[in-house]
N, C-alpha and C positions, 0 to 999 in steps of 0.2 A: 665222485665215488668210483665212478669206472679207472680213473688215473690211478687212484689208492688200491684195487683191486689188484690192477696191471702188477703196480710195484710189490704186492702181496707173493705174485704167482714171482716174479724176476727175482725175489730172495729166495724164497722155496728152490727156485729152477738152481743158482748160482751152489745150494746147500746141494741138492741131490747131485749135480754135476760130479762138482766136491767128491761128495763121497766116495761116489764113481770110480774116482781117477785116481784118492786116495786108496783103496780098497785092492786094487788091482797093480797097486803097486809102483804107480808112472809120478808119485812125487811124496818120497817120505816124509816123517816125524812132522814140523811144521814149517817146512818149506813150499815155495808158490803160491800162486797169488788169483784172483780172478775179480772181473770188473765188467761191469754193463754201462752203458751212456743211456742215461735217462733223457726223454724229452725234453725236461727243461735245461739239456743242459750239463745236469749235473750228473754225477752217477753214483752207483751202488759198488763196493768193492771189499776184499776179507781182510779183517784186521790185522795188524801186526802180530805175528806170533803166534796166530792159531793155526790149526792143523785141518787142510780141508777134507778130512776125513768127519770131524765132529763141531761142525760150522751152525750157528745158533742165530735162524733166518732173523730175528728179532735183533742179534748185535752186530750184524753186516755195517761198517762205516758205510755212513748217509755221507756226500761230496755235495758242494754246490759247484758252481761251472768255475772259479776259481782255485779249486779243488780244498777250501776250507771245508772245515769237516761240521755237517747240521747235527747227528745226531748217531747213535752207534759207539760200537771200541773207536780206540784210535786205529788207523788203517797202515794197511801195509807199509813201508818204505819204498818200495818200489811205484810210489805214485809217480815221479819222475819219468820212470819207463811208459808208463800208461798214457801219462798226457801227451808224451811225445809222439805217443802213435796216434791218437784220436786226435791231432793238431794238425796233421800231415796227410794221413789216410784217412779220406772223409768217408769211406763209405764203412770203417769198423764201427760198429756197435757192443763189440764186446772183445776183453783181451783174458787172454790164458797164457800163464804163464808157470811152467810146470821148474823143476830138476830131475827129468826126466834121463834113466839111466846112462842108453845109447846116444841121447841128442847129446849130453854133456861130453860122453867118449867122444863122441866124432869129431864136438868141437874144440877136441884138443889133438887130433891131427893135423902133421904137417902139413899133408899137401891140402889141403882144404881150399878151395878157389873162395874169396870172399863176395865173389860175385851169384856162387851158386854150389852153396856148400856141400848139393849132392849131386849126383848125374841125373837124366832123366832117366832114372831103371824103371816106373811104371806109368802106366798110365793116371791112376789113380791119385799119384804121390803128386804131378804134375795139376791134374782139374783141382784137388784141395787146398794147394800149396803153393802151387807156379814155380818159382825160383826161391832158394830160401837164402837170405844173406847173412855172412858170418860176420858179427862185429867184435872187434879186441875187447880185454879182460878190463873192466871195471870193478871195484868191490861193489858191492851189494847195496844199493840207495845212492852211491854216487849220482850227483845231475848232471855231473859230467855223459854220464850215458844218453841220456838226455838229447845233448847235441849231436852226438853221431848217429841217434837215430833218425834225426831229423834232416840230417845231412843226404839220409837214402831216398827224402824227398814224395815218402808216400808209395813208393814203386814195388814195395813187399810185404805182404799179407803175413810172412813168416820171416821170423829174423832167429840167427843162435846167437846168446854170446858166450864171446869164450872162456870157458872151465866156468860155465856157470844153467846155462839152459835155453830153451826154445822162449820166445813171445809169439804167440801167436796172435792175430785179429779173423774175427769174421763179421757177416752183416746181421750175426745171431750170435747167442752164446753155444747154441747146439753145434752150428758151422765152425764156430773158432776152436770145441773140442775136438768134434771131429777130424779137425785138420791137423792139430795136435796130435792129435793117437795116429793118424797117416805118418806126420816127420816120423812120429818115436819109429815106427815099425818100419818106415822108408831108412834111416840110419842104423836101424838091426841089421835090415838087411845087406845093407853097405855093408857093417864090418865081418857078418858073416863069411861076403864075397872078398873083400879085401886081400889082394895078391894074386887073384884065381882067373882076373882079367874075363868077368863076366861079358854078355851081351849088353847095350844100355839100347833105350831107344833111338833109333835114326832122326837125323836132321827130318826127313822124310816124315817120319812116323810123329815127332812132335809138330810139324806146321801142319799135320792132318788134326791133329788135337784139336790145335788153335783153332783152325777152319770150324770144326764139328762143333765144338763146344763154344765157340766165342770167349775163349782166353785171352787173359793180358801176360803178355812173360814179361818182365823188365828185357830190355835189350841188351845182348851179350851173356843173357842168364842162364844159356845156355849151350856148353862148344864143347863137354867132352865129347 
């Protein structure tokens, strides 16, 4: 009964998120996606084609741990993206994946390091996000994407791809939004600064992070 409750409150949770994020603007009409890893296993995740703005807790696609589908719409196309982060990064429990305005602008610039597709400009952007890596343009449900995300081997909590949006993971779905809303506003602010040759944090200032906070960065994720 407590298992069925849990899964009760994690559709409700996954709908309000939704709306959220729809609401405010960070991923129009019916694009993006969102997903929880269930204990057994399997997980919860939004259908194809709907719009997380008016997400209906009751037709959330039901996955089993082979990502067949138990019960619900049919589910996003982006399942691809999702298993490949929950196969790799064991400690996500939940992924958000938005098309989010400025995540998509930035990652259609050039210079964009693929290693760490923003600088360390806050502190904030660095404890939610770490490093964020930019992967090439896949169409949209390719499983092609699939393998290069697996290719980063687990080592980023946040990935953009390119001309398309953020994935995020966290060990919650509250964590993996939040970290979400940090890229989008951490990439505002890039293109705000863009040419103006801001300050970014020190080498100094980020291995204090790490210290303070007990951070993982991927290694070389960060050298502007």
């Amino acid at each position: 009964m407590a298992a069925m409750s849990n899964e009760t409150q994690l559709r409700e949770d996954i709908c309000r998120f939704g709306r959220s994020l729809f609401e405010r603007g960070l991923t129009p009409g019916s694009s993006g996606n969102i997903s929880i890893k269930m204990h057994d296993g399997g997980w919860l995740v939004t259908p194809t084609n709907a719009s997380l703005g008016f997400l209906d807790p009751a037709r959330l696609s039901r996955l089993d741990g082979r990502g067949r589908l138990l019960s619900g719409d049919a589910p996003t196309k982006e399942v691809p993206l999702h298993t490949a982060l929950y196969d790799t990064r064991e400690s996500a429990r939940a992924i958000v994946h938005l098309h989010s305005t400025h995540s998509v602008a930035l990652s259609m610039l050039p210079e964009i390091d693929p290693r760490a597709a923003l600088p360390p400009m806050t502190a904030y952007y660095l404890m939610k996000c770490g490093a964020t890596a930019l992967v090439p343009y896949y169409r949209p449900g390719d499983p092609a994407v699939a393998d290069t995300i697996k290719g980063l081997a687990g080592k980023y909590s946040s990935v953009l791809l390119a001309n398309h949006g953020p994935v995020v993971s966290g060990d919650t779905l509250e964590a993996a939004v939040f970290a979400t809303e940090e890229l989008e506003e951490t990439a505002k602010l890039y293109l705000l600064l863009r040419g103006l040759n801001p300050r970014y944090l020190s080498p100094e200032q980020v291995t204090d992070l790490v210290k303070v906070f007990g951070m993982r960065l991927p290694e070389h994720g960060h050298e502007h």
